[in-house]
C-alpha positions in Angstrom: 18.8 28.4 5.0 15.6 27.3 3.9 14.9 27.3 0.3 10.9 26.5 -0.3 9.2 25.1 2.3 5.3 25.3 0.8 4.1 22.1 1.0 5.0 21.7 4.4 3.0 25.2 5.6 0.1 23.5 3.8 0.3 20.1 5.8 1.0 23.0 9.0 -2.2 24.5 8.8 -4.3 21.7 7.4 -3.1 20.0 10.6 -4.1 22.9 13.2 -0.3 23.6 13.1 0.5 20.5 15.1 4.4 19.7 15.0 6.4 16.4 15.8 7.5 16.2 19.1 10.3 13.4 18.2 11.6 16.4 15.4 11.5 19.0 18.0 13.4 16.6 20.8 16.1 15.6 18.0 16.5 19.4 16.8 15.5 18.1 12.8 14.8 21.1 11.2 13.2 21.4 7.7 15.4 23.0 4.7 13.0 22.1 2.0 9.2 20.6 1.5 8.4 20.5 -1.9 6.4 18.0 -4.0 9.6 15.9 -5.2 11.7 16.5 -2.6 12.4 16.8 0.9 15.5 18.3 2.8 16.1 18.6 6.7 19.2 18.7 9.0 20.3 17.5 12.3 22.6 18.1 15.0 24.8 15.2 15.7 24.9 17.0 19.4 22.3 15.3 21.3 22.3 13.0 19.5 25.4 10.2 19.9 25.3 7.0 21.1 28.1 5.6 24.1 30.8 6.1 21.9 30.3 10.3 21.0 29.1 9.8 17.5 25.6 9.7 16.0 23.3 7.5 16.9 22.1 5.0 14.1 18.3 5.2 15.5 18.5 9.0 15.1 19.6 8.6 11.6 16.6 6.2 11.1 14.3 8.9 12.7 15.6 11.4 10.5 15.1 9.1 7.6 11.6 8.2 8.9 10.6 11.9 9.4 11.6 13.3 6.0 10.6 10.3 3.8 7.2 10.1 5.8 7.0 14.3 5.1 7.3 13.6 1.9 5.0 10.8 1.6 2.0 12.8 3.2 2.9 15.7 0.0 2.0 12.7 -2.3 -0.3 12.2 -0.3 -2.6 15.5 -0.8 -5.3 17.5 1.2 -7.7 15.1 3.4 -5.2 12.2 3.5 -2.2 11.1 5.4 1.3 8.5 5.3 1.4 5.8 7.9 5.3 4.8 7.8 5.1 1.0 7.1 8.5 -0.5 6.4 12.2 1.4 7.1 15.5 -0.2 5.8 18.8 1.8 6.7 22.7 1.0 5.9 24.8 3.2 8.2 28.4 4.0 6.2 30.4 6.3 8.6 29.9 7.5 11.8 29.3 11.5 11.9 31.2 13.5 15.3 29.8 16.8 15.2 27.8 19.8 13.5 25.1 18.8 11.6 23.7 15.9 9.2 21.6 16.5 6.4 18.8 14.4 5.2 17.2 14.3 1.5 14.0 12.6 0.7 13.0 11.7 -2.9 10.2 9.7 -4.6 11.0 6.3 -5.7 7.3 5.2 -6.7 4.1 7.0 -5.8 0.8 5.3 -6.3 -2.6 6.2 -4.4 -1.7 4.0 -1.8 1.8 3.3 -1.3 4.8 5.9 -1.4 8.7 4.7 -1.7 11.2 6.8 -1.3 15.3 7.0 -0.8 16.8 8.9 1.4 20.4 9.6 1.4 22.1 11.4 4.9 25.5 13.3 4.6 27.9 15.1 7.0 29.3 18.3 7.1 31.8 17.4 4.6 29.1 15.7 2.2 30.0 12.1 2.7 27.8 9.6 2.9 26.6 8.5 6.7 23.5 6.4 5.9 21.7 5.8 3.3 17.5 4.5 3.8 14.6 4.0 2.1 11.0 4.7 3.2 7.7 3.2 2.8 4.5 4.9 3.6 0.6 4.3 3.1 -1.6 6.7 2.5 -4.7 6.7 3.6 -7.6 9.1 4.6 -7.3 11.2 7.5 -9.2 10.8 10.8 -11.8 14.1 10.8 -11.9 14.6 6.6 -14.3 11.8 5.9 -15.7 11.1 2.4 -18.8 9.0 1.0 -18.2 5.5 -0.1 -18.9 6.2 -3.4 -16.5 9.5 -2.9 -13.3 7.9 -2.1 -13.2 5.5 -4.9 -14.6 6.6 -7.7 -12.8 7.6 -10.6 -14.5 10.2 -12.8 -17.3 8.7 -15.4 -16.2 5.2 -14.0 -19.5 2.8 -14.3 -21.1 0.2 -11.6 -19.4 2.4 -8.9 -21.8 3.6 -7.0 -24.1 0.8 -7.3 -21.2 -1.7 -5.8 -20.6 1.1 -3.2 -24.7 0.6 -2.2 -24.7 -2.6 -2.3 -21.4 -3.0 -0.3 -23.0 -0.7 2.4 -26.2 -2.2 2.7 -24.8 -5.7 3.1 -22.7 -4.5 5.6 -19.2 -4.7 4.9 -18.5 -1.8 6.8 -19.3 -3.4 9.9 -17.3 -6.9 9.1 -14.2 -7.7 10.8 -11.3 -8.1 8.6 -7.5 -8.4 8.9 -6.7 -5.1 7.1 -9.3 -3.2 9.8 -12.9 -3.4 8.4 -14.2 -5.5 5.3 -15.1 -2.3 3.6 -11.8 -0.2 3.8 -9.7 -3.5 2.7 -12.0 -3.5 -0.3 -11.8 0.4 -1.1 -8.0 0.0 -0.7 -7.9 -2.8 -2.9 -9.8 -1.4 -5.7 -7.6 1.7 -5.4 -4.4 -0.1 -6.1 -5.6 -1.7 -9.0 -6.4 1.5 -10.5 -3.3 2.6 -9.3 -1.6 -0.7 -11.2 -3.8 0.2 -14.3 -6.2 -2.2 -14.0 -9.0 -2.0 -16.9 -12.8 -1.4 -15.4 -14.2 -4.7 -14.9 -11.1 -5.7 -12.9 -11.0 -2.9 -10.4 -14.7 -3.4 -9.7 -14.1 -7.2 -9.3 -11.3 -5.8 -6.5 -14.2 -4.1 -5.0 -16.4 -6.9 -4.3 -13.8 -10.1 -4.3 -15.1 -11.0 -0.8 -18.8 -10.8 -2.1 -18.9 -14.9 -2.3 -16.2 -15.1 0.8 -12.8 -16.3 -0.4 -10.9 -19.6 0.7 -9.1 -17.5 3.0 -12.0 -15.2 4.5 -15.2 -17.4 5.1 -17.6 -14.7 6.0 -19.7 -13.8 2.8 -22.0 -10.9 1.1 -23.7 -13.1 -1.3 -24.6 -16.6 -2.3 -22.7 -18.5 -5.1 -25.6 -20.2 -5.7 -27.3 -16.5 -7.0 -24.7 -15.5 -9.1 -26.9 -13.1 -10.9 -27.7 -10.9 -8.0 -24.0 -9.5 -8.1 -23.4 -9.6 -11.8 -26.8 -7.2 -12.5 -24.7 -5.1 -10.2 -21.1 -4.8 -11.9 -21.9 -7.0 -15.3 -21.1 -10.5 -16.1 -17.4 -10.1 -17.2 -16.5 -8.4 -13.0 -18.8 -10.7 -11.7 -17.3 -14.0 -13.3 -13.7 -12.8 -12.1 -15.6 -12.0 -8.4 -16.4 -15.8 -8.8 -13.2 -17.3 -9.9 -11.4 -15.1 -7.5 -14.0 -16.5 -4.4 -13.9 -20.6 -5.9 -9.9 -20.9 -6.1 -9.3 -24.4 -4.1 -5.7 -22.6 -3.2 -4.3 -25.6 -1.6 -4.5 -27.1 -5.0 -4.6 -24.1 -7.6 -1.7 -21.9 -6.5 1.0 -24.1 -7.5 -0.6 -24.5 -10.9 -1.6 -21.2 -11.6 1.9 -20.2 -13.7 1.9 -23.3 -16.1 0.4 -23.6 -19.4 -3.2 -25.3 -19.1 -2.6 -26.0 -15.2 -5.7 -27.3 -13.3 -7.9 -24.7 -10.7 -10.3 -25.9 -8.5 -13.5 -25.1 -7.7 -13.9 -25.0 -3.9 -18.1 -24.9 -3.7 -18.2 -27.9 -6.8 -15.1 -29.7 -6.4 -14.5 -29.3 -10.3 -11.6 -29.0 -12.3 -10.9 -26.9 -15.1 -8.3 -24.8 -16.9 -8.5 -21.1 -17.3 -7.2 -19.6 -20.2 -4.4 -17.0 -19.7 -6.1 -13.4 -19.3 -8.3 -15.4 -17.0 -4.8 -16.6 -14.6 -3.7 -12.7 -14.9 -6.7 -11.7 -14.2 -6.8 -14.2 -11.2 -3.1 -13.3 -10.4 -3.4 -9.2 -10.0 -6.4 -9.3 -7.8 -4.9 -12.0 -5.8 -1.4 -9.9 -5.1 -3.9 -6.5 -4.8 -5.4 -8.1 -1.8 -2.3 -9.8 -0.3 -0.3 -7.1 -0.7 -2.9 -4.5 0.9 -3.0 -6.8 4.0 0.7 -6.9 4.2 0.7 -3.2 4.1 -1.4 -2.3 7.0 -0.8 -5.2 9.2 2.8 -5.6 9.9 2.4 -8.9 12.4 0.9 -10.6 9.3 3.3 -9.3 6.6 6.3 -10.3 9.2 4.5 -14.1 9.3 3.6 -14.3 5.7 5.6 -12.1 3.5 8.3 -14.4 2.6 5.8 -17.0 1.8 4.3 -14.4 -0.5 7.3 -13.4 -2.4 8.2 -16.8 -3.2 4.4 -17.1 -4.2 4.2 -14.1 -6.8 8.1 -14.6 -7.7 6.8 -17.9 -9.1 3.9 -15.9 -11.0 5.7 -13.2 -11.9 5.4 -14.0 -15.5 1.6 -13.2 -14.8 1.7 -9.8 -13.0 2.0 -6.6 -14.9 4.8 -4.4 -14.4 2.9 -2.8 -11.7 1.7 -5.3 -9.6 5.5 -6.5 -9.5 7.1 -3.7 -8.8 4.4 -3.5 -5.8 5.3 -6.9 -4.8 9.3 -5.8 -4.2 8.6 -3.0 -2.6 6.1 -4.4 0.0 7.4 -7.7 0.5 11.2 -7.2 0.2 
């Protein structure tokens, strides 16, 4: 018995009415789709491993299916979830009828959805219980201007970063989350997302302007500082710098201590930001990590433990946010 299945019409028709194939060979049928929550079932029948009783991958695709469903609600008209990580615990096996699969939101940003799902028998114990994480992202066919997609209302230096991003052609520069120009958008939007005030987000926007010690290729020259800063102001420009100078190597280990040294990788000096400047410098570094780890799985699976331990050991640093972003990406 169905009991409100609206948002799942609207992704129907926005979607030509295309349907799942995997759903339709599995038999998952849809109960509820609404913006909190969603519900389906599943025959067990059809579905069992050697031994006659469910099959743990089908409880994961039922898992993957609702949570996912979900995610592209959050997600809204124009946009779509990409299923990125999928941890399941399997607690009893299930012999027949059906299983039943609900869905809710842990944490939705604009770019990352979490959510629990919990899968019960006939008798409403427990079989597995799994939890989903999706990115959103736009949707092949609903494009949007660069200004468009990450502009905030009223939100100043936008569209001039945007131009000056397109006509120095990050669009077309390779990059390890797809293209230069999307890993920027994306990183911008989580830092809005996180809370970020103004001059950091924009600084997300353009933190590749001077190249970074981990990305060589650059927009601009760190020698002509003032070309990017009559762009987004001194105070985003200055964190653009910081962010494109850090010596990693030698700054990362420092970055949490009182006074600790950072190094300048284009002068070779030393110096000692004060705090807001290492938060600064500690947000925008975990905004771009964690967006890489997010859409490229081979790197998160090389990296991501690395990471953790990284921004474990500046946790002190990240806002509650960025943290909380960190667990559920990394973890």
């Amino acid at each position: 018995m169905t009991t409100g299945l609206h948002e799942l019409d609207r992704l129907s028709r926005e979607l030509g009415g295309a349907r799942s194939a995997l759903d339709d060979r599995l038999g998952i049928e849809y109960t509820e789709a609404e913006t909190g929550r969603v519900a389906a079932r599943m025959p067990v029948d059809g579905n069992t491993q050697a031994y006659g009783t469910l099959h743990g991958g089908a409880s994961c695709a039922l898992a993957e299916a609702i949570g996912s469903c979900l995610a592209a609600i959050q997600a809204g008209p124009g946009r779509m979830a990409v299923g990125i990580e999928l941890s399941a615990t399997h607690h009893r096996p299930a012999g027949s009828g059906y299983v039943t699969g609900v869905a809710t939101v842990v944490h939705a940003g604009r770019t990352l959805v979490t959510c629990d799902v919990v899968i019960t028998g006939e008798q409403d114990r427990r079989v597995c219980t799994a939890r989903v994480t999706s990115m959103l992202r736009d949707r092949p066919g609903a494009p949007a201007g660069t200004a468009e997609r990450i502009t905030p209302a009223g939100e100043p230096g936008i569209e001039a970063v945007a131009g000056a991003l397109a006509s120095r052609g990050a669009a077309g520069i390779a990059h390890p989350g797809g293209t230069l120009l999307a890993h920027l958008e994306r990183v911008h939007a989580l830092l809005t997302e996180w809370g970020a005030r103004p001059a950091l987000r924009l600084a997300g926007l353009c933190h590749a302007w001077y190249g970074t010690d981990g990305f060589q290729p650059a927009l601009g020259d760190p020698h002509r500082r003032e070309e990017l800063a009559a762009i987004t102001g001194a105070e985003a420009e200055r964190l653009v710098y910081v962010y494109a100078s850090c010596d990693r190597r030698f700054s990362y280990p420092h970055l949490a201590k009182r006074a600790g040294p950072f190094k300048d990788r284009f002068t070779g000096t030393v110096h000692r930001p004060p705090l807001r400047l290492r938060r600064d410098f500690a947000e925008l570094t975990a905004a771009n990590e964690l967006d890489i780890a997010a859409v490229n799985p081979d790197l998160r699976a090389q990296h991501g433990q690395d990471l953790l331990r990284l921004f474990t050991s500046w946790q002190a640093l990240l806002s509650d946010a960025a943290w909380q972003a960190t667990q559920a990406t990394l973890r």
